[in-house]
VEXPA-528459 format. One record per residue (C-alpha): residue number from 1; chain; x, y, z. Coordinates in pm, 1 decimal. Example, Ala and Ser with C-alpha at 12.3 -4.5 7.8 and 13.67 -1.06 7.14 Angstrom:
BEGIN
SITE seq mol       xx       yy       zz
SITE   1   A   1230.0   -450.0    780.0
SITE   2   A   1367.0   -106.0    714.0
This chain:
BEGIN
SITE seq mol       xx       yy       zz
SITE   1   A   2806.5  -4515.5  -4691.0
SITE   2   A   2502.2  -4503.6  -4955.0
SITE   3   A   2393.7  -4904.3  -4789.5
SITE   4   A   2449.3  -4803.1  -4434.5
SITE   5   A   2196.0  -4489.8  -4432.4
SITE   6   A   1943.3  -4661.4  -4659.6
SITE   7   A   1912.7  -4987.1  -4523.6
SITE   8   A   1985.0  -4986.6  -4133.6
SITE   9   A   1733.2  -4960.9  -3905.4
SITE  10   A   1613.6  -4572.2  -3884.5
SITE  11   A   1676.2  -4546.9  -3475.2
SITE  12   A   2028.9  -4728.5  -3529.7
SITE  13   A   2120.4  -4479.8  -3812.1
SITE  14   A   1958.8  -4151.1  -3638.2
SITE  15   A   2166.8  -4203.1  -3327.2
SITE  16   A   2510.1  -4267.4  -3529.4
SITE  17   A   2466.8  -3935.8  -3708.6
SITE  18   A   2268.0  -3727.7  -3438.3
SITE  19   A   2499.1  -3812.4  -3189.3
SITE  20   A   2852.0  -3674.9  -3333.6
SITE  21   A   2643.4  -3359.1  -3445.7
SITE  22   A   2501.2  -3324.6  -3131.0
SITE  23   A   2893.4  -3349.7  -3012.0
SITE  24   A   3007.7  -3054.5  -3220.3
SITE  25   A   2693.2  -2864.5  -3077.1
SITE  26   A   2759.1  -2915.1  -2713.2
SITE  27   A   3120.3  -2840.0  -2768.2
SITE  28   A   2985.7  -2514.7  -2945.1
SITE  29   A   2740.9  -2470.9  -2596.2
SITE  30   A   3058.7  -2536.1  -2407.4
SITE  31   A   3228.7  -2219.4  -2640.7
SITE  32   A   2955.8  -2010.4  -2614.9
SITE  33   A   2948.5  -2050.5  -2214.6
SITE  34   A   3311.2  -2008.6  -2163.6
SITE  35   A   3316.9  -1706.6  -2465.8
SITE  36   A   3047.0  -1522.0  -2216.3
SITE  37   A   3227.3  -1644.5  -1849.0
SITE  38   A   3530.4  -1438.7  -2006.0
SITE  39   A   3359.3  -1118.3  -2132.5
SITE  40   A   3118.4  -1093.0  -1795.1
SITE  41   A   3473.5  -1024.1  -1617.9
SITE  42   A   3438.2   -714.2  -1828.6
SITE  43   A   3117.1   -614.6  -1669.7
SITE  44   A   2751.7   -553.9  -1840.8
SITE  45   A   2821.0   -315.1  -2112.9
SITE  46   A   3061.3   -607.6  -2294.2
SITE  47   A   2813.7   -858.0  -2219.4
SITE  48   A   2564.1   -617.1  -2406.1
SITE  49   A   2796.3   -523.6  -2664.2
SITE  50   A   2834.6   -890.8  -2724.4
SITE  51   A   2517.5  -1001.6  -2719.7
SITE  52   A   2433.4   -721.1  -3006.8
SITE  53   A   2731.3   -826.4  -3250.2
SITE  54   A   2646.8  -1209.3  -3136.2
SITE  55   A   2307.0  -1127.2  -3367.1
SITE  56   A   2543.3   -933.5  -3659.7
SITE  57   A   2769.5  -1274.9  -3651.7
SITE  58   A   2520.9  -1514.2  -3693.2
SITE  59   A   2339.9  -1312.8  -3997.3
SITE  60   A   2712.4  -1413.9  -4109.3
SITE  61   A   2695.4  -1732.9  -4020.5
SITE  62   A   2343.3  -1766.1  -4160.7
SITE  63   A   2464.1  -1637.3  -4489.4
SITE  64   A   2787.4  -1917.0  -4518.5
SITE  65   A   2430.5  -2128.4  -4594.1
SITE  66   A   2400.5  -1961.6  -4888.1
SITE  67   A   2646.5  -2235.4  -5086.4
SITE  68   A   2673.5  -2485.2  -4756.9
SITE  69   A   2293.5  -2625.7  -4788.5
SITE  70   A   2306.4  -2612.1  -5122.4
SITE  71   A   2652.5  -2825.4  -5121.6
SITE  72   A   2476.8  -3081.0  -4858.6
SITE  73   A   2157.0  -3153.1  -5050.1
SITE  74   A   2350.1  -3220.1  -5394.0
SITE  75   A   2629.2  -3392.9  -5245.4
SITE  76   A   2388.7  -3624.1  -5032.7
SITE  77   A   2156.0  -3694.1  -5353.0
SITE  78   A   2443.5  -3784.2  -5533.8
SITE  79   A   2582.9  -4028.0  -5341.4
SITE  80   A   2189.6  -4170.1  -5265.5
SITE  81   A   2248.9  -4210.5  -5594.5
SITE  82   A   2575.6  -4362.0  -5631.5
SITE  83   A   2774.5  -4148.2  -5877.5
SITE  84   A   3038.9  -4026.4  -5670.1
SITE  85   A   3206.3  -3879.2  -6010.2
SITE  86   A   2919.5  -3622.1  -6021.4
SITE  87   A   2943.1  -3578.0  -5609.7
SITE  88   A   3332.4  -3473.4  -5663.8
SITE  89   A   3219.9  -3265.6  -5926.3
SITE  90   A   2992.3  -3068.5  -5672.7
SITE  91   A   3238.4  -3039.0  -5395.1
SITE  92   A   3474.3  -2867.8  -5629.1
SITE  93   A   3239.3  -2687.7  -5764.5
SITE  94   A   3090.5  -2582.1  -5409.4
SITE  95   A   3399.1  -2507.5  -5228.0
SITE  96   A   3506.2  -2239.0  -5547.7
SITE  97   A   3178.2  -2075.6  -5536.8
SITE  98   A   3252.8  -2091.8  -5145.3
SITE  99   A   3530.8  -1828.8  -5181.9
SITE 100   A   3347.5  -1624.3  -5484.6
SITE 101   A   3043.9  -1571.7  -5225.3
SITE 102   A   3294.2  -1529.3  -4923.8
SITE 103   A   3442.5  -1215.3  -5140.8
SITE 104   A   3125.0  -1100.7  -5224.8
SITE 105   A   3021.8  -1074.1  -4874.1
SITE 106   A   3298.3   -943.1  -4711.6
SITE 107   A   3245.8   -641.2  -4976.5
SITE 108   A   2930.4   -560.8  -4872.7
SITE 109   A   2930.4   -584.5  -4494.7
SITE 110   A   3307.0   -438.6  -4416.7
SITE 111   A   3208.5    -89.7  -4496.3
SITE 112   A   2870.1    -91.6  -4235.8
SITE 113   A   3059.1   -311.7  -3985.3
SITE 114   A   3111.0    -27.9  -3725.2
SITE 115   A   2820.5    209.7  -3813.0
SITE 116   A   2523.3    -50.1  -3748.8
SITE 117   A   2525.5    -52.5  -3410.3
SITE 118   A   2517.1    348.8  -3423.3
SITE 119   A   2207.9    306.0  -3626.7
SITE 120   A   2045.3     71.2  -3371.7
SITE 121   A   2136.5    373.1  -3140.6
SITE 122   A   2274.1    181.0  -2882.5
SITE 123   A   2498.5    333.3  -2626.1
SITE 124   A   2810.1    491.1  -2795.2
SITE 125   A   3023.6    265.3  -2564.0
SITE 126   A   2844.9    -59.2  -2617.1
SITE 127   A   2819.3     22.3  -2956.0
SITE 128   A   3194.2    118.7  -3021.6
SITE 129   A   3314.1   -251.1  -2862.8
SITE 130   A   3008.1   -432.4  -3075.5
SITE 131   A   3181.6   -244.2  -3415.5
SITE 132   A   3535.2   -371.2  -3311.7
SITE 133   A   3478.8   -708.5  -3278.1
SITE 134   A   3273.1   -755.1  -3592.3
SITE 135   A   3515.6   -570.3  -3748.4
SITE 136   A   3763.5   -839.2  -3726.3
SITE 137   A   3500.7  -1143.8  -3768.1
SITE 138   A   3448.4   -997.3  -4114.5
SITE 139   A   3797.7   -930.8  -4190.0
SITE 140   A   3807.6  -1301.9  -4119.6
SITE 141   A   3532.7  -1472.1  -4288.3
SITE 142   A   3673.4  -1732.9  -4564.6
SITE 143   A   3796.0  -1924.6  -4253.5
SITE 144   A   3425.6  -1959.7  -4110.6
SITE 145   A   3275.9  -2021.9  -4491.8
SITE 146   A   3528.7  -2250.5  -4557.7
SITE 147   A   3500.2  -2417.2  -4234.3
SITE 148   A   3093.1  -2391.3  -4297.4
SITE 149   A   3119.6  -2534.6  -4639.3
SITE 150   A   3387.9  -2815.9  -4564.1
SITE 151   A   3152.3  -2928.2  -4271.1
SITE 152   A   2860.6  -2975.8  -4524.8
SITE 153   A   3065.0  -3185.0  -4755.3
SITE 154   A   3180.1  -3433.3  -4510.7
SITE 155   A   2834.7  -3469.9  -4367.4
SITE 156   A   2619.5  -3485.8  -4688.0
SITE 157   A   2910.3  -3794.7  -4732.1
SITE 158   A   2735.9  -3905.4  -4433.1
SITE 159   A   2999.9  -3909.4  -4160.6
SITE 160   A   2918.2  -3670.5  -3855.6
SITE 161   A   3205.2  -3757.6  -3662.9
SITE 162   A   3500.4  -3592.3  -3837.0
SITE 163   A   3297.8  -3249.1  -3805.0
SITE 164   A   3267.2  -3289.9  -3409.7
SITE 165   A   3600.4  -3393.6  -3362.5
SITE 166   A   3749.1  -3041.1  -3568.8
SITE 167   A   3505.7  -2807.2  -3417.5
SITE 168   A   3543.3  -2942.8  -3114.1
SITE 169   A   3932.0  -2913.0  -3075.0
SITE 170   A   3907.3  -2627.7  -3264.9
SITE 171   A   3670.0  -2451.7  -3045.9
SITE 172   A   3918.9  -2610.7  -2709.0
SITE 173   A   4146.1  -2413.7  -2918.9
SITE 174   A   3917.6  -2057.7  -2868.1
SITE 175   A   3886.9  -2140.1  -2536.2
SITE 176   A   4237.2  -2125.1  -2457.3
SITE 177   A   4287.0  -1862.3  -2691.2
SITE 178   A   4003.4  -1649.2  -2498.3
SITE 179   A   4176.3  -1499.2  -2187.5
SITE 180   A   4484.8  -1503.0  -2332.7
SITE 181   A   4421.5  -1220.4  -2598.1
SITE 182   A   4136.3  -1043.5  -2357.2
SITE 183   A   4339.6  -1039.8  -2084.6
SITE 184   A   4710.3  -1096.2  -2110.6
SITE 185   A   4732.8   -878.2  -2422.7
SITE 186   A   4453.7   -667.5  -2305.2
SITE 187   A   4277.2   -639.7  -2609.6
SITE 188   A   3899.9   -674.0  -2427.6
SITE 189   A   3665.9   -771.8  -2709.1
SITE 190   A   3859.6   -740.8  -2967.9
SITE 191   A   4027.9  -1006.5  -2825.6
SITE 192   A   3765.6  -1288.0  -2843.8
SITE 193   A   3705.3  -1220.3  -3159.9
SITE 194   A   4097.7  -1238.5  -3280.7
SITE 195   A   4084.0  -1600.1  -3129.5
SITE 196   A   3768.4  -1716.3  -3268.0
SITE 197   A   3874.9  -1617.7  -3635.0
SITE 198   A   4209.1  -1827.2  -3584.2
SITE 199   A   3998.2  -2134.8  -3428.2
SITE 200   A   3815.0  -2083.8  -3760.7
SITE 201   A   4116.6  -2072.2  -4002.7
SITE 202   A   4300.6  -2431.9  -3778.2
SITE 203   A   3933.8  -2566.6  -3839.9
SITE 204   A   3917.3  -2525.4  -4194.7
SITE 205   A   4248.1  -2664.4  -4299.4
SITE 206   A   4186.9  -2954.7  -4107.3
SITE 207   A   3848.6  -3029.8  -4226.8
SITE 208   A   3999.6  -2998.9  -4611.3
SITE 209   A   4266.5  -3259.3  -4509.6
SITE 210   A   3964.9  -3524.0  -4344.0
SITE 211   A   3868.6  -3577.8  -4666.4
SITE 212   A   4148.5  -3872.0  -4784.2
SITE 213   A   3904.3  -4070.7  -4922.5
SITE 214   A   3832.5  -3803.3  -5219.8
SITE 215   A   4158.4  -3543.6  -5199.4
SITE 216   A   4317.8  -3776.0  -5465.5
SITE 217   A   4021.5  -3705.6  -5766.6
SITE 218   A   3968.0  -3401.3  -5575.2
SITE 219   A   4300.2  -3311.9  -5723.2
SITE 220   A   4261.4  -3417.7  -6022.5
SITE 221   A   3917.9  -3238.8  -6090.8
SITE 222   A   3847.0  -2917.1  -6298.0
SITE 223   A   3619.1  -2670.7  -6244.1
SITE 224   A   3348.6  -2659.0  -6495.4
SITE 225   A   3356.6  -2403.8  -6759.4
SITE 226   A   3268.7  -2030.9  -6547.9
SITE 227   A   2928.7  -2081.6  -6776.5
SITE 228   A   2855.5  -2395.4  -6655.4
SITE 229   A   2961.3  -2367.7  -6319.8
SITE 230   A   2729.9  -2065.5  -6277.0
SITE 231   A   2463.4  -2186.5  -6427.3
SITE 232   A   2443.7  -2597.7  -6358.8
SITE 233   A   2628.7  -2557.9  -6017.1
SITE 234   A   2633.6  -2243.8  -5785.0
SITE 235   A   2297.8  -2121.8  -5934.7
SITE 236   A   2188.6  -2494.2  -5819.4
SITE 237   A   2354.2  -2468.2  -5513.7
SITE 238   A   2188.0  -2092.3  -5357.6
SITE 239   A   1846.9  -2168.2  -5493.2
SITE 240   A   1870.5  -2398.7  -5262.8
SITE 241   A   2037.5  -2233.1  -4976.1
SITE 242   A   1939.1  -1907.3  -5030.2
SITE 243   A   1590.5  -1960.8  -4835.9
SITE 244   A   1746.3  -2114.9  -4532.3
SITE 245   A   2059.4  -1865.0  -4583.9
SITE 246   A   1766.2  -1527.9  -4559.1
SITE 247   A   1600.9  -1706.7  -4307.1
SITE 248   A   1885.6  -1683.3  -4056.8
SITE 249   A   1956.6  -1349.0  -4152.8
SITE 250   A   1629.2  -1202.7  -4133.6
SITE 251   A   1666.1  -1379.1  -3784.4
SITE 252   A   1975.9  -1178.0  -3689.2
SITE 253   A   1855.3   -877.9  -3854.9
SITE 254   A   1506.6   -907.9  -3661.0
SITE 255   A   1704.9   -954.4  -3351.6
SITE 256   A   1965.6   -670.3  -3430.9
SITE 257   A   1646.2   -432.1  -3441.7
SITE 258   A   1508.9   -584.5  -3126.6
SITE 259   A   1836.8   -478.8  -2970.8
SITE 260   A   1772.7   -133.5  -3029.2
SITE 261   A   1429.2   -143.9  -2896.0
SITE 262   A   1541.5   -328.2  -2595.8
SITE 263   A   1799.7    -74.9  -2552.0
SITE 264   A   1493.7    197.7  -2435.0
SITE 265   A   1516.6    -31.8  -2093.1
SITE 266   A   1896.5     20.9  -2074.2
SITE 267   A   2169.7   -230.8  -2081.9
SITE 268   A   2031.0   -473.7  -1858.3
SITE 269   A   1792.2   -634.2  -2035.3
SITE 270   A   2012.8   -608.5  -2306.7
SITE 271   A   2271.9   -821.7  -2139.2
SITE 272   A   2028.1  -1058.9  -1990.6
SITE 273   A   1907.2  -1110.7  -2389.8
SITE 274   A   2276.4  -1218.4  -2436.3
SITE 275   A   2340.1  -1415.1  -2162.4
SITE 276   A   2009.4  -1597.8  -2209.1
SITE 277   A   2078.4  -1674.3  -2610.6
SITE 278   A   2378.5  -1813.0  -2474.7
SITE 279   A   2228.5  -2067.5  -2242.3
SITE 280   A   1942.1  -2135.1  -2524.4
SITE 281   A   2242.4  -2290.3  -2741.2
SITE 282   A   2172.0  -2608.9  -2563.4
SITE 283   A   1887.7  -2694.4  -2717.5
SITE 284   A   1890.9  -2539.9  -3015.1
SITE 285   A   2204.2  -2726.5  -3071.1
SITE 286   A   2050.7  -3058.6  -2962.9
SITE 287   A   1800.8  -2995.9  -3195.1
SITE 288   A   2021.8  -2893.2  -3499.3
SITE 289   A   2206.6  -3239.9  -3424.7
SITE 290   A   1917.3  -3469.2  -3501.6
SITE 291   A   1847.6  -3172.4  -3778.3
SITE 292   A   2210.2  -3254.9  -3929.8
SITE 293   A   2123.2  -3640.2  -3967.2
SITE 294   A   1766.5  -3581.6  -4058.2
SITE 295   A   1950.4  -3420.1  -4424.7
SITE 296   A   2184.5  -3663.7  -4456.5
SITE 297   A   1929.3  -3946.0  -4444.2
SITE 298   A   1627.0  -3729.9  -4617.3
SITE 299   A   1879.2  -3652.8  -4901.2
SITE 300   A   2013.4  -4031.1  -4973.8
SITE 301   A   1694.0  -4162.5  -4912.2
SITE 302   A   1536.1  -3923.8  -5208.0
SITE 303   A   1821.8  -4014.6  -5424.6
SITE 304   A   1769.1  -4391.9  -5379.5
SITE 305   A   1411.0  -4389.4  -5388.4
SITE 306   A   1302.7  -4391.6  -5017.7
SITE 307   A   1100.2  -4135.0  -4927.1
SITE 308   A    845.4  -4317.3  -4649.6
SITE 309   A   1120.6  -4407.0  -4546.7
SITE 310   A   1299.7  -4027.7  -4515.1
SITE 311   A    947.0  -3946.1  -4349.1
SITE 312   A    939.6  -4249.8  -4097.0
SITE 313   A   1325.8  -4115.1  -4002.7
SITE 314   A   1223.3  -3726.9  -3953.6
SITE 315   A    916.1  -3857.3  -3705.5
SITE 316   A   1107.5  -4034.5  -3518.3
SITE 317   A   1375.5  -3771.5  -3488.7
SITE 318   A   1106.6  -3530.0  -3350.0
SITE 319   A   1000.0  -3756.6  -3078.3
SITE 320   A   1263.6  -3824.3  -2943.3
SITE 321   A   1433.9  -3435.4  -2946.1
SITE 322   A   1099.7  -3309.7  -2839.2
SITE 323   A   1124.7  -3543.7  -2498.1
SITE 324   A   1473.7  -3395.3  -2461.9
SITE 325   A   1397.5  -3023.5  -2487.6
SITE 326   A   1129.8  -3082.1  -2265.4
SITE 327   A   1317.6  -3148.6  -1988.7
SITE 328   A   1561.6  -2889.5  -2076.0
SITE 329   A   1266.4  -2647.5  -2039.9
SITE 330   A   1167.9  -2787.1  -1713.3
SITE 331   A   1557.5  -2691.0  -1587.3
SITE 332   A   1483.8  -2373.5  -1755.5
SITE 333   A   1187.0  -2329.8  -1594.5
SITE 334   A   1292.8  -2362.3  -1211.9
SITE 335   A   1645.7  -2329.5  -1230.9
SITE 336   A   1682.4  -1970.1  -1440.1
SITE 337   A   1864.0  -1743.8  -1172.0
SITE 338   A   2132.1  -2035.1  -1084.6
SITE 339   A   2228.9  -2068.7  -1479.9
SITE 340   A   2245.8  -1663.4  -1526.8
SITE 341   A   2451.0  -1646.3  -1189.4
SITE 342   A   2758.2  -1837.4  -1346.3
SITE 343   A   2841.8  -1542.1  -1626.1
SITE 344   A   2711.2  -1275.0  -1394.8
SITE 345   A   2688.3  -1097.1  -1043.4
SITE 346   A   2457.1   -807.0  -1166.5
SITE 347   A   2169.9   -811.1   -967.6
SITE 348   A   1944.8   -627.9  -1243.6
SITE 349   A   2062.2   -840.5  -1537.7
SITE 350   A   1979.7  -1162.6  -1327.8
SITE 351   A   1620.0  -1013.6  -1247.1
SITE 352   A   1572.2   -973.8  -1625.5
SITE 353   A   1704.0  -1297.8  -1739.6
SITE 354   A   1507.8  -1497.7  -1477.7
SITE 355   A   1214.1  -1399.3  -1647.6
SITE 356   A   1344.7  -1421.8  -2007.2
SITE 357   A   1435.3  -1789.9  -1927.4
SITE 358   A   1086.3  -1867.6  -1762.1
SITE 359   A    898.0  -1761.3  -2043.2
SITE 360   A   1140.3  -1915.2  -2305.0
SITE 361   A   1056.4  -2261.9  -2123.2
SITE 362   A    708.6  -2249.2  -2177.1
SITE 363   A    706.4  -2310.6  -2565.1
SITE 364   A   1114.6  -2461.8  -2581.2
SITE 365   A   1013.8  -2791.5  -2667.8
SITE 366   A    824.5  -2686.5  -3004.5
SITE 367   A   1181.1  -2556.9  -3119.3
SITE 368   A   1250.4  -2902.0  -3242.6
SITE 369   A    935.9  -2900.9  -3459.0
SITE 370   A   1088.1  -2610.8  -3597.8
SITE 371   A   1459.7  -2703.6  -3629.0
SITE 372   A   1431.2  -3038.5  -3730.1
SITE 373   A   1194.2  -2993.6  -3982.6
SITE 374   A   1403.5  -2717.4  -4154.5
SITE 375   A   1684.9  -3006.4  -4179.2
SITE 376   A   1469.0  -3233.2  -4312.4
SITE 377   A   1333.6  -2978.3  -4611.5
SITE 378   A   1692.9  -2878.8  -4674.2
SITE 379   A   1809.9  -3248.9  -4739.5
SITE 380   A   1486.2  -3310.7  -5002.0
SITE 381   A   1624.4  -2951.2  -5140.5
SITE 382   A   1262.3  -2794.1  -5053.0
SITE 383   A   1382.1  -2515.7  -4837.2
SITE 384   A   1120.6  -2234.7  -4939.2
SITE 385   A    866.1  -2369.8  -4671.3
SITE 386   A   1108.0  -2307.0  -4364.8
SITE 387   A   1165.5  -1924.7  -4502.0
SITE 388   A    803.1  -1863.0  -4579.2
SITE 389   A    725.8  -1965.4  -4206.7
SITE 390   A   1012.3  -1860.3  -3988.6
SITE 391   A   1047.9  -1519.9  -4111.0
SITE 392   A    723.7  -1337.0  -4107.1
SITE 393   A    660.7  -1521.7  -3808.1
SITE 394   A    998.3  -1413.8  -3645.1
SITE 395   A    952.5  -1043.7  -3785.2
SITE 396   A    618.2  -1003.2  -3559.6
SITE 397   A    840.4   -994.1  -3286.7
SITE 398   A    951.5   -665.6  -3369.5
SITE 399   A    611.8   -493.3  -3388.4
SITE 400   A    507.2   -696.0  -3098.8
SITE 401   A    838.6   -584.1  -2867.6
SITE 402   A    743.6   -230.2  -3000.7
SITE 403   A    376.8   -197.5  -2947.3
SITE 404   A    328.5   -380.5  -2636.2
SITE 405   A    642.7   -360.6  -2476.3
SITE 406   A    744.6      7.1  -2525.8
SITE 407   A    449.8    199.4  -2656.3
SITE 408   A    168.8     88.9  -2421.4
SITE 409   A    446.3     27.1  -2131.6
SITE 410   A    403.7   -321.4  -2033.0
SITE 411   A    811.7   -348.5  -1999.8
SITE 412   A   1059.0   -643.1  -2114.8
SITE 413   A    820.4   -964.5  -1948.5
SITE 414   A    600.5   -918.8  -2244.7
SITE 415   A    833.3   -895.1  -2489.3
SITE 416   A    997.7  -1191.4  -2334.6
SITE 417   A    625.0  -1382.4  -2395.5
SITE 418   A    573.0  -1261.2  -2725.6
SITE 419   A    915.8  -1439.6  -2855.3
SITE 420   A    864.1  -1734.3  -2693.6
SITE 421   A    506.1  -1784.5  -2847.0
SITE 422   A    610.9  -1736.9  -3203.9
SITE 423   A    882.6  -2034.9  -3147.0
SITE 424   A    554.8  -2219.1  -3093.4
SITE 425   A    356.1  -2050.8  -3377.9
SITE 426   A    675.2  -2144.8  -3611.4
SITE 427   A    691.3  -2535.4  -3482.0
SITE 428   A    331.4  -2597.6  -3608.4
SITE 429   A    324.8  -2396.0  -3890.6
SITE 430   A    626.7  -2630.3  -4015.5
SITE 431   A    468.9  -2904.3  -3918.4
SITE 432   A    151.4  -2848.9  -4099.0
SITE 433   A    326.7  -2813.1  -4446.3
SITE 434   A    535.9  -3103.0  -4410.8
SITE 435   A    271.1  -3291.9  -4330.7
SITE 436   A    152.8  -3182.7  -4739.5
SITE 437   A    445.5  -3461.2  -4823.3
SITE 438   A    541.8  -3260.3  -5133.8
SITE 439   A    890.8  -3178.5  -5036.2
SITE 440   A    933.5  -3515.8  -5152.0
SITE 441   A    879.8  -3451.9  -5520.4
SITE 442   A   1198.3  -3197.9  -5503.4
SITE 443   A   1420.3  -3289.4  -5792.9
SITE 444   A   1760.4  -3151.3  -5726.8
């Protein structure tokens, strides 16, 4: 695997890893899509309700890369390296400090679980049904860390294609699981959420049996000494992660808040912010797949000694998703009220997403400055740039939704504007400190 990623031509490589990832994040699109068809039978205040525990779960999800980055970036190294004796060491190592962190989590969010979205002082209702399902995503968590972490060891190994093929059946597997638990079992919301935490737990005990290659030293390998571990290998592994682990959840957190301030418009806008992350998973997802193989061949190219040749591979990446999300926008753009129409009938929450998509297209395309670019410092191991950018940057969307939108009364459009702009402030930001070329004198 080391020979393939360092010595094939860059476009060959970039398309056999982008590819797959992109796989697992259309079939993640396709979730999301379906996940939202089946709640908008429930009408606007589960679509809202949603859409505000969608941000909770993803400050989850951001948090799994806590240990996940960090297990990608050593893993990767180590096998640019070619001592797969020290890369078995760190997937043990990683997938035990997986469940200490899991723990550790699950501790601290349970108890604020239902209250949060009281605090955000949504509507009782929409609040109540947010609570409930994240509620249960919590109670289930080591299946998404697990599945998070497992993911990251079988890509910084360099193979993209055993990840899409488990999240994708495994997310077939929601799918089916969806109506049957809203609807035949009545449990609403709750529902969806049952059936996404047992997508996550088939997932994750199929990604720990796709690794044949190293279950049998796997096996035979000890955890370090607790001292050691600590120290030379989970401390490694979230100094790493943590920055891209806060970024996410200052994300969610930033959008939580801008929940509650979209909330002074009603639930409409609220559920048109929902429906419209939704549809946004398309490219962001096709963006996170040429980030995925960006870190895989950043990380083995460091560890053999390659970095023009990491840098030629991340340039080329962002041409070619850039030309992508371009069109994208362009559907975005001109098509906004025929995508919203397919979760919804609502008249109002159309009118608010068409203009939440139209001003989302205008800067779309410098997303993949910004997502790439965070893969590409999280395979060197240099992940402080893409938290020291993203989240103040993010965060002024909160002050701006407050100021402009609610205090001098210029309604949701602006606040629409204001978060696609700092997509485009983030994108060139990113691009202006990568251009510095030091994230390639990360030793990790």
């Amino acid at each position: 695997m080391q020979n393939r990623l360092i010595q094939q031509p860059l476009f060959k490589i970039i398309l056999s890893l982008t590819l797959p990832s992109i796989g697992s994040g259309l079939f993640i699109v396709v979730f999301e899509i379906a996940d939202m068809f089946w709640i908008g039978r429930l009408g606007a205040d589960a679509v809202a309700a949603l859409g505000a525990a969608s941000f909770f779960v993803w400050m989850l999800r951001a948090l799994a890369q806590t240990v996940a980055t960090g297990i990608l970036a050593m893993v990767s190294r180590r096998i640019g390296e070619g001592d797969q004796n020290r890369a078995i060491q760190t997937i043990v190592d990683g997938l035990a400090g997986t469940g200490v962190f899991t723990l550790f989590i699950m501790m601290v969010t349970l108890p604020v679980s239902h209250r949060v979205f009281l605090w955000l002082n949504l509507d009782p209702a929409v609040a109540k049904l947010a609570g409930d399902y994240v509620r249960i995503m919590v109670i289930g968590l080591i299946s998404l860390y697990l599945t998070t972490s497992l993911e990251h060891v079988i890509r910084g190994l360099g193979n993209t294609k055993t990840p899409m093929i488990v999240v994708g059946l495994s997310l077939v597997l929601n799918i089916l699981l969806d109506p049957v638990f809203i609807f035949v079992f009545k449990m609403g919301l709750r529902g969806a959420a049952i059936a996404t935490v047992i997508s996550h737990i088939v997932a994750s005990i199929w990604l720990l049996l796709s690794v044949p290659r190293f279950l049998p030293a796997i096996r035979n390998c000890r955890l370090h000494h607790s001292r050691n571990f600590l120290k030379r290998t989970f401390f490694s592994m979230a100094r790493i992660g943590a920055p891209i682990a806060f970024n996410g959840v200052a994300f969610s957190v930033i959008y939580l808040i801008l929940s509650g301030i979209i909330s002074h418009f009603g639930s409409k806008p609220l559920a048109a912010l929902g429906i419209g992350h939704r549809i946004e998973t398309l490219p962001f997802f096709i963006a996170w797949g040429f980030s995925v193989a960006v870190s895989t061949i950043v990380g083995q190219n460091l560890g053999a000694g390659k970095p023009e040749r990491a840098k030629s591979a991340v340039f080329l990446s962002l041409k070619i998703a850039a030309c992508i999300l371009f069109f994208i926008s362009l559907i975005f753009y001109f098509f906004p009220e025929f995508l919203y129409r397919f979760f919804i009938t609502d008249l109002e929450v159309i009118y608010h997403g068409i203009r939440y998509l139209k001003w989302i297209a205008v800067f779309e395309t410098f997303l993949a400055l910004e997502i790439i670019l965070e893969g590409a410092f999280s395979g060197s191991g240099h992940t402080k740039p893409p938290m020291l950018i993203a989240i103040p940057v993010t965060f002024l969307r909160v002050p701006g939704a407050w100021l402009l939108g609610v205090h001098f009364g210029f309604g949701t459009e602006i606040i629409w504007f204001f978060i696609s702009f700092t997509t485009f402030i983030k994108g060139i930001l990113l691009l202006g400190w990568f251009l510095r070329g030091t994230w390639t004198e990360k030793e990790v």
